[in-house]
KEMARPA-392949 format. One record per residue (C-alpha): x negated, y negated, z negated; residue in three letters. Coordinates in pm, whole numbers, padded with zeros to 5 digits. Each point is the difference from the previous one (the first is absolute). Layout:
N
<atom X="X" Y="Y" Z="Z" rest="ALA"/>
...
//
This chain:
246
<atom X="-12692" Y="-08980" Z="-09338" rest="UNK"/>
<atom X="-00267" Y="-00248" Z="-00041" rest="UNK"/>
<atom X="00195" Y="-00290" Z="00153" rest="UNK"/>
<atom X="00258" Y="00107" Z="-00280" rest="UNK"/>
<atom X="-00241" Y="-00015" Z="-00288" rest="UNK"/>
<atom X="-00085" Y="-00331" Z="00149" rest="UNK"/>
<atom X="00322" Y="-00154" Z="-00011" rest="UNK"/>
<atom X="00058" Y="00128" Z="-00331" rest="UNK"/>
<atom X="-00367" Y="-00174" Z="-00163" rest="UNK"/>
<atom X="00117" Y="-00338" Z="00224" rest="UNK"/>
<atom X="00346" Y="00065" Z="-00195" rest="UNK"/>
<atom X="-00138" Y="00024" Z="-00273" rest="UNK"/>
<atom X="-00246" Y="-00312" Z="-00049" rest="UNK"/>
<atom X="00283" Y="-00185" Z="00206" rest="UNK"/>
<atom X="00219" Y="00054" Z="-00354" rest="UNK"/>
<atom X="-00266" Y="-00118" Z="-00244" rest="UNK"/>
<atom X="-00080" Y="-00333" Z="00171" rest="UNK"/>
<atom X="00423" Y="-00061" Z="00025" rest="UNK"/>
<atom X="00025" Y="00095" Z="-00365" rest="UNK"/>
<atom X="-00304" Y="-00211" Z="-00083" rest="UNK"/>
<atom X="00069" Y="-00340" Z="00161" rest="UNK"/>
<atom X="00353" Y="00087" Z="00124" rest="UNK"/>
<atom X="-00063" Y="-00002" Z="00375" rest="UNK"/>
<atom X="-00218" Y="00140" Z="00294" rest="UNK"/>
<atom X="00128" Y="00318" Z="00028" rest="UNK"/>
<atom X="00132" Y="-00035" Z="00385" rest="UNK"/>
<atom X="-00357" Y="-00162" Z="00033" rest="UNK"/>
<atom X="-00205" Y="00311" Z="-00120" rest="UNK"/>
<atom X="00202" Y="00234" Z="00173" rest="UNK"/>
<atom X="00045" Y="-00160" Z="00355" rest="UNK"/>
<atom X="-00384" Y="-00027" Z="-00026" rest="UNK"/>
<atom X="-00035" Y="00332" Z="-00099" rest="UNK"/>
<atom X="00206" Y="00201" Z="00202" rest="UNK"/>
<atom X="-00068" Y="-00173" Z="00325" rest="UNK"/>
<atom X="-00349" Y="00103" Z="-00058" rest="UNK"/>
<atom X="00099" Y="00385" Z="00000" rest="UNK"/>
<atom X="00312" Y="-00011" Z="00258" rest="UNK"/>
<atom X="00236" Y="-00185" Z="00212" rest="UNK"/>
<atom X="00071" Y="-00323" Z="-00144" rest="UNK"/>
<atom X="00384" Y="-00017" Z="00042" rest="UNK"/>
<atom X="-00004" Y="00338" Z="-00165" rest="UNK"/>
<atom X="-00191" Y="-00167" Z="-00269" rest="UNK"/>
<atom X="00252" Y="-00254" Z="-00034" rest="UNK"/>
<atom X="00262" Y="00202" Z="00000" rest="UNK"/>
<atom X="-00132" Y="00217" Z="-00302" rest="UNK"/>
<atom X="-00044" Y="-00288" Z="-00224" rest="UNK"/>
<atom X="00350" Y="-00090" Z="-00001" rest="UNK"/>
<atom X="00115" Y="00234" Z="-00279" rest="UNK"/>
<atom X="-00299" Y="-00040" Z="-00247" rest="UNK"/>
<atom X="00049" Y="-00368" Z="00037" rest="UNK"/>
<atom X="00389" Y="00026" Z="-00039" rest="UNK"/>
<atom X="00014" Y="00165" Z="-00324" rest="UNK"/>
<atom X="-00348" Y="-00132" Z="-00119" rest="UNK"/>
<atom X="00201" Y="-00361" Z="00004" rest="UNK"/>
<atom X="00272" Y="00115" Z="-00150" rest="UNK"/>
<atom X="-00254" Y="00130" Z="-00286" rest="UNK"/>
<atom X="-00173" Y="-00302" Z="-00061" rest="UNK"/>
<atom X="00356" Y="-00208" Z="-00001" rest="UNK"/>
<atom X="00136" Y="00151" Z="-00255" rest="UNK"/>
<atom X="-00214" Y="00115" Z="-00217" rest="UNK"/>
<atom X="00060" Y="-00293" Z="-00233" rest="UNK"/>
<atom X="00363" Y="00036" Z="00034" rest="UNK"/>
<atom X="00290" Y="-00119" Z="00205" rest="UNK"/>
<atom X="00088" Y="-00319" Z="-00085" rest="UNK"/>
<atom X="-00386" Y="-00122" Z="00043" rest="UNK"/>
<atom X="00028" Y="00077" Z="00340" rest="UNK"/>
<atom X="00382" Y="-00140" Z="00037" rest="UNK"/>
<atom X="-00134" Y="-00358" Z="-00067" rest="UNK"/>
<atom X="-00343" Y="00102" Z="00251" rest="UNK"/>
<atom X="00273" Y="00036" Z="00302" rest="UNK"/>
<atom X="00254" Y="-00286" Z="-00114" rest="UNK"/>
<atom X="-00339" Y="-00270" Z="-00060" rest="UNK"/>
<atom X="-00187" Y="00160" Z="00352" rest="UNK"/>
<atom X="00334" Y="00075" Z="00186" rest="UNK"/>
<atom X="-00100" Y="-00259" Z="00293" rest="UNK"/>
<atom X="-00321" Y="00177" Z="00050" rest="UNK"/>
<atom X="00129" Y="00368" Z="-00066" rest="UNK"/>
<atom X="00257" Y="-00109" Z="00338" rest="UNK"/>
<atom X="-00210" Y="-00175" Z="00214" rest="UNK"/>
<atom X="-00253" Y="00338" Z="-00066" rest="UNK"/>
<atom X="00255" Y="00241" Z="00079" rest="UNK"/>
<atom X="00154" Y="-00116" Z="00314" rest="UNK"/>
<atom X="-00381" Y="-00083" Z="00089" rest="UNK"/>
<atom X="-00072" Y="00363" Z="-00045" rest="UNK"/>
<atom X="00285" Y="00165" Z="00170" rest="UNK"/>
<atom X="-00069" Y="-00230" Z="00342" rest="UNK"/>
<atom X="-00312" Y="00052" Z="00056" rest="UNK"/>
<atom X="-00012" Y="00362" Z="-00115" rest="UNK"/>
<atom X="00159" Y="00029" Z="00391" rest="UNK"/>
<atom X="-00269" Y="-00181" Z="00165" rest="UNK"/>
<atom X="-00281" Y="00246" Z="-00150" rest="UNK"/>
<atom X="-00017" Y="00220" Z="00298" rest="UNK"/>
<atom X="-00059" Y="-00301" Z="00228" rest="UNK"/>
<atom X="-00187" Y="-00277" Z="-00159" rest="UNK"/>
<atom X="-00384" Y="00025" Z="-00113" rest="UNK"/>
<atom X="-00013" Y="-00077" Z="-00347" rest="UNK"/>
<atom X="-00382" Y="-00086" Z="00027" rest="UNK"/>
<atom X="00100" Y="-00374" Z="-00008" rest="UNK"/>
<atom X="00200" Y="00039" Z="-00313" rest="UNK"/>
<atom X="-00288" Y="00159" Z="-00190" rest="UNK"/>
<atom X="-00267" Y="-00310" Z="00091" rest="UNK"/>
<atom X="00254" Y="-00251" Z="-00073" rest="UNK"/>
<atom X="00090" Y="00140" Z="-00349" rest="UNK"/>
<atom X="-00347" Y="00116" Z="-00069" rest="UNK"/>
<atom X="-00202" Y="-00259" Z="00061" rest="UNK"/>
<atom X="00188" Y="-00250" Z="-00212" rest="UNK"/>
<atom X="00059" Y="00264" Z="-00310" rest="UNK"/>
<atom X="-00389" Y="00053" Z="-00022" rest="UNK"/>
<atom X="-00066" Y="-00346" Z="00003" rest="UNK"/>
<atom X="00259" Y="-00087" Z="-00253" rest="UNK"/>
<atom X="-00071" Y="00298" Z="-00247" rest="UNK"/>
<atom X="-00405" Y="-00075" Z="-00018" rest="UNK"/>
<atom X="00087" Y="-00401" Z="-00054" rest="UNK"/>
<atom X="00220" Y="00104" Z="-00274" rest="UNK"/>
<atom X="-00242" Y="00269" Z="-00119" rest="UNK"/>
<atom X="-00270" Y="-00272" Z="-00035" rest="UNK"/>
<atom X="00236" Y="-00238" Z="-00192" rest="UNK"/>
<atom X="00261" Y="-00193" Z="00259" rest="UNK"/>
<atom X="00313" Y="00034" Z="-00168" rest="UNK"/>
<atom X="00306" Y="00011" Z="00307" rest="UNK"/>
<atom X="00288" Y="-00140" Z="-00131" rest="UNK"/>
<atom X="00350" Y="-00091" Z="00151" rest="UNK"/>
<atom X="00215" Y="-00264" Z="-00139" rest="UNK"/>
<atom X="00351" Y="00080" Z="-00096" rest="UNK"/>
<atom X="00126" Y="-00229" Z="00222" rest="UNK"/>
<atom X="-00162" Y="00196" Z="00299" rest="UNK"/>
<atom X="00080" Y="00338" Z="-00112" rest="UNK"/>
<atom X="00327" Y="00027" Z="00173" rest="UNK"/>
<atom X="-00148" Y="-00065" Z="00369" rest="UNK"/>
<atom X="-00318" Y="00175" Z="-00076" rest="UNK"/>
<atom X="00187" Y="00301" Z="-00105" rest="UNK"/>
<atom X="00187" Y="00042" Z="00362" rest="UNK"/>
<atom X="-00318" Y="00001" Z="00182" rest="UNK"/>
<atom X="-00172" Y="00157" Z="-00193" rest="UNK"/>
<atom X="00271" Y="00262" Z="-00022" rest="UNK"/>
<atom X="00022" Y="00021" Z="00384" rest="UNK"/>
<atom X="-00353" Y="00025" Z="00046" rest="UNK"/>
<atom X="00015" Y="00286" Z="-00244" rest="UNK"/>
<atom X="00282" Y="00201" Z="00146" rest="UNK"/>
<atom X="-00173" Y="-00042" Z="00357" rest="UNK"/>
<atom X="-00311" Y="00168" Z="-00096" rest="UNK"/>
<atom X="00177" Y="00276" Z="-00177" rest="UNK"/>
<atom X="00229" Y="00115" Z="00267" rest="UNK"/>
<atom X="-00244" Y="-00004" Z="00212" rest="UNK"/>
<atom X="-00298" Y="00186" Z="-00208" rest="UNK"/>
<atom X="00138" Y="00065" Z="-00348" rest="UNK"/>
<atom X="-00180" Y="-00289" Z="-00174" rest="UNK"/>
<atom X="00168" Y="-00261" Z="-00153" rest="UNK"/>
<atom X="-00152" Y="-00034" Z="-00312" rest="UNK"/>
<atom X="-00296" Y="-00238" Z="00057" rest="UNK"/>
<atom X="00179" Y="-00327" Z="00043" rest="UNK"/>
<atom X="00283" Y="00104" Z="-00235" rest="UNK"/>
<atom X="-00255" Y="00005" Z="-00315" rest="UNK"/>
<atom X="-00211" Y="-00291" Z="00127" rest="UNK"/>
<atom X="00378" Y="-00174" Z="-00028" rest="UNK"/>
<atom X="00064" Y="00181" Z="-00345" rest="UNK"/>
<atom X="-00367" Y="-00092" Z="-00126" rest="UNK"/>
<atom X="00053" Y="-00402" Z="00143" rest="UNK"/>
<atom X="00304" Y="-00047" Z="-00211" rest="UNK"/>
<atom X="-00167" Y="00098" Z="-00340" rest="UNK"/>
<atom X="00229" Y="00325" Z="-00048" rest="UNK"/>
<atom X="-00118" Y="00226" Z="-00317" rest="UNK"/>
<atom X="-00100" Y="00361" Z="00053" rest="UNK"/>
<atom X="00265" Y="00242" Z="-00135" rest="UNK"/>
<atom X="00239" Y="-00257" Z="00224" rest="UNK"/>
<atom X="-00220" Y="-00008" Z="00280" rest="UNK"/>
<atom X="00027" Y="00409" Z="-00056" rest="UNK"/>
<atom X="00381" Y="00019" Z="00025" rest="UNK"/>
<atom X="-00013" Y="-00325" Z="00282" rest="UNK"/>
<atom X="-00217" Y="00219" Z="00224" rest="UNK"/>
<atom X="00188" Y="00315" Z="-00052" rest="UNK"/>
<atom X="00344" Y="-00171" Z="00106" rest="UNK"/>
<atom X="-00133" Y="-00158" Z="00301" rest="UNK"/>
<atom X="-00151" Y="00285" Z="00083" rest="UNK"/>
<atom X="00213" Y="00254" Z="-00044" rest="UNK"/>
<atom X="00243" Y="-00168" Z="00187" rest="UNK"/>
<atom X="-00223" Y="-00066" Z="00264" rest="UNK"/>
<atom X="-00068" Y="00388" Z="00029" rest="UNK"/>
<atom X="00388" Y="00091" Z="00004" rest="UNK"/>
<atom X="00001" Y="-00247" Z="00319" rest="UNK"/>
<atom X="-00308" Y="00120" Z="00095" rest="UNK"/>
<atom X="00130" Y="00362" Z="00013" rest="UNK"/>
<atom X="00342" Y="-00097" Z="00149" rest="UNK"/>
<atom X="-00213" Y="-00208" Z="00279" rest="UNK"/>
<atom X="-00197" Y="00339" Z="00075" rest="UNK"/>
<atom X="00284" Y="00225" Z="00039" rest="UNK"/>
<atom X="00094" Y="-00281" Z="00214" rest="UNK"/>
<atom X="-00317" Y="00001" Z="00207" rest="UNK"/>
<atom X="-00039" Y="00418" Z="-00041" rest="UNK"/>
<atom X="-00305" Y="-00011" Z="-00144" rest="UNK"/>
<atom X="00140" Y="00131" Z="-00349" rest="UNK"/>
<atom X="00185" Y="00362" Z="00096" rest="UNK"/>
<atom X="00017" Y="00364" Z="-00040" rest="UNK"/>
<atom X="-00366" Y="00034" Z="00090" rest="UNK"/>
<atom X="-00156" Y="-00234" Z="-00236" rest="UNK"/>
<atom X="00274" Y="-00032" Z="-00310" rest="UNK"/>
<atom X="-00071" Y="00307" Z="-00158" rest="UNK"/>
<atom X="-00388" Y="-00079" Z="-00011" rest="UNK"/>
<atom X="00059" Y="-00307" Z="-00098" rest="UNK"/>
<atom X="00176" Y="00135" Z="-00308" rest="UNK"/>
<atom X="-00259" Y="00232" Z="-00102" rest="UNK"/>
<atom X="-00211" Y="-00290" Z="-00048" rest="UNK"/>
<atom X="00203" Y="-00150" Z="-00213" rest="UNK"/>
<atom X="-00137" Y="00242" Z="-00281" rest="UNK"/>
<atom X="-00367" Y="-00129" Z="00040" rest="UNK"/>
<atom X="00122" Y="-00335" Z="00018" rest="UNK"/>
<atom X="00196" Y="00029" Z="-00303" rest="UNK"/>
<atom X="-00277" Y="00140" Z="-00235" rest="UNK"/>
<atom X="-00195" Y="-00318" Z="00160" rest="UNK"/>
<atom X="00195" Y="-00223" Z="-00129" rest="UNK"/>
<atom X="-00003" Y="00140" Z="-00356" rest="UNK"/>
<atom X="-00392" Y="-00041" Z="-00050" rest="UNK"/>
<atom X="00075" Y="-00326" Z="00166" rest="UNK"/>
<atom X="00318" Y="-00159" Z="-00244" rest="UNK"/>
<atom X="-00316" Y="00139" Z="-00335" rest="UNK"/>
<atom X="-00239" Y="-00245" Z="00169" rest="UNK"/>
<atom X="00240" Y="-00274" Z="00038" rest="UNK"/>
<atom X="00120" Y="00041" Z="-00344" rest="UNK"/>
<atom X="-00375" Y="-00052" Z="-00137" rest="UNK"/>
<atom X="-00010" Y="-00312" Z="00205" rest="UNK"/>
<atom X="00025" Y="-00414" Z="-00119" rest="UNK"/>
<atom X="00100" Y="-00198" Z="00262" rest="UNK"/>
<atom X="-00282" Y="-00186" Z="00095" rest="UNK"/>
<atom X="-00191" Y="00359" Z="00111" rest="UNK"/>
<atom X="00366" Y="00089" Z="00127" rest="UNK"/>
<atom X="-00025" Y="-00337" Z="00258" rest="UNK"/>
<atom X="-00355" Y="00097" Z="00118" rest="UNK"/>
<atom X="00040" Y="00337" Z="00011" rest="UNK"/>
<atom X="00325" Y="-00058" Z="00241" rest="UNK"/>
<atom X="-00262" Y="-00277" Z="00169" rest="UNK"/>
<atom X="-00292" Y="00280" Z="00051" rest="UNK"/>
<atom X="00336" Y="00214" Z="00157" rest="UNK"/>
<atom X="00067" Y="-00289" Z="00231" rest="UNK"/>
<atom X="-00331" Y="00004" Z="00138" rest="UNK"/>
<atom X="-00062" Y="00335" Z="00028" rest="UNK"/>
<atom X="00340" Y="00011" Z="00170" rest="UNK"/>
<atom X="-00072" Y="-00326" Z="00198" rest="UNK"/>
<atom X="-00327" Y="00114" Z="00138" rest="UNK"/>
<atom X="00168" Y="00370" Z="00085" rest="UNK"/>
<atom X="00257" Y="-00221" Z="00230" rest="UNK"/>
<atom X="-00319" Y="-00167" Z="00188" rest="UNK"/>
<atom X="-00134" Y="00325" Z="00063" rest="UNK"/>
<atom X="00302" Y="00139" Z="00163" rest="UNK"/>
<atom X="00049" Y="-00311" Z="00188" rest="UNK"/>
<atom X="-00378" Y="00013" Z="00169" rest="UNK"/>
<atom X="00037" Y="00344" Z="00073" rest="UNK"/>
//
């Protein structure tokens, strides 16, 4: 019962950080869950909250906002996808200890020098081949360990994008990324009769998460929204060194 009332608090604080700054939810819960039980079981569990949390945050400025997020990100939203669904099958054999050091140690460094005043910008001209590896990169780490969001907004925060479109960006690529993800994990057996019915419970937690969250974004400019998603990053950034030393 207590690992329950766990989950659901980790749920819970999971939904206002996504509704807040739009991402970080796989982050908060991986973290959290692995700390109370297995952490494929934790992995698995997430899958649902994040599904429908994406879907959530896409649309809640209507359709055709997010219609021109997929046809303006579509190379990134494929390169993601397949990313996701390939390496989902390698999670029961490769150590993923390497993939948190290599993404975390770069996405502190970059979030604290942009904190302090660097401004990271890519030039159009460079957004095309920056957006396939960074979109690989991405869908690596997420079908591996459910995080893909780091380098995706250091990418959406490098190319100037505003925040109710950075909102319904991240939503798309995400929420496509967790269909894949979920497909990859029925694939792998991680995600089955066991662990899809808790991970649907959770989805209430998460949900009433995200509605505190989407109030605080709404009160937000978008200066305090880009270093309030930067304070994320770290936090997030620093979480993936700790799991990589450990």
């Amino acid at each position: 019962m207590a690992i329950v009332v766990a989950a659901f608090a980790i749920a819970v604080i999971a939904g206002v950080i996504k509704g807040a700054v739009g991402f970080a939810m796989p982050l908060v819960m991986v973290s959290g869950f692995s700390s109370i039980m297995d952490p494929k079981v934790g992995l698995a569990i997430l899958i649902v909250p994040v599904v429908i949390a994406n879907v959530m945050q896409t649309f809640r400025n209507g359709v055709a906002p997010a219609w021109d997020a997929i046809i303006e990100f579509r190379r990134y939203l494929l390169i993601v996808c397949i990313a996701i669904v390939v390496a989902a099958q390698a999670v029961n054999y490769v150590s993923d200890q390497a993939f948190y050091a290599v993404l975390g140690v770069p996405v502190v460094a970059l979030s604290v020098l942009q904190l302090l005043g660097w401004r990271m910008q890519i030039k159009p001209e460079n957004r095309n081949k920056t957006e396939w590896g960074v979109g690989l990169l991405s869908g690596i780490l997420g079908g591996l360990a459910g995080t893909w969001g780091p380098p995706t907004v250091l990418y959406l925060i490098a190319i100037d994008t505003p925040k109710v479109k950075q909102m319904v960006v991240q939503g798309v690529i995400y929420g496509l990324g967790a269909i894949a993800l979920l497909l990859g994990h029925i694939q792998s057996g991680i995600f089955n009769r066991e662990t899809a019915p808790f991970s649907a419970v959770l989805l209430v937690p998460a949900v009433i998460g995200m509605w505190i969250g989407f109030r605080i974004q709404d009160r937000m400019n978008q200066e305090l929204f880009r270093r309030a998603t930067l304070v994320v990053l770290v936090v997030a950034g620093l979480n993936l060194i700790r799991k990589a030393l450990i």
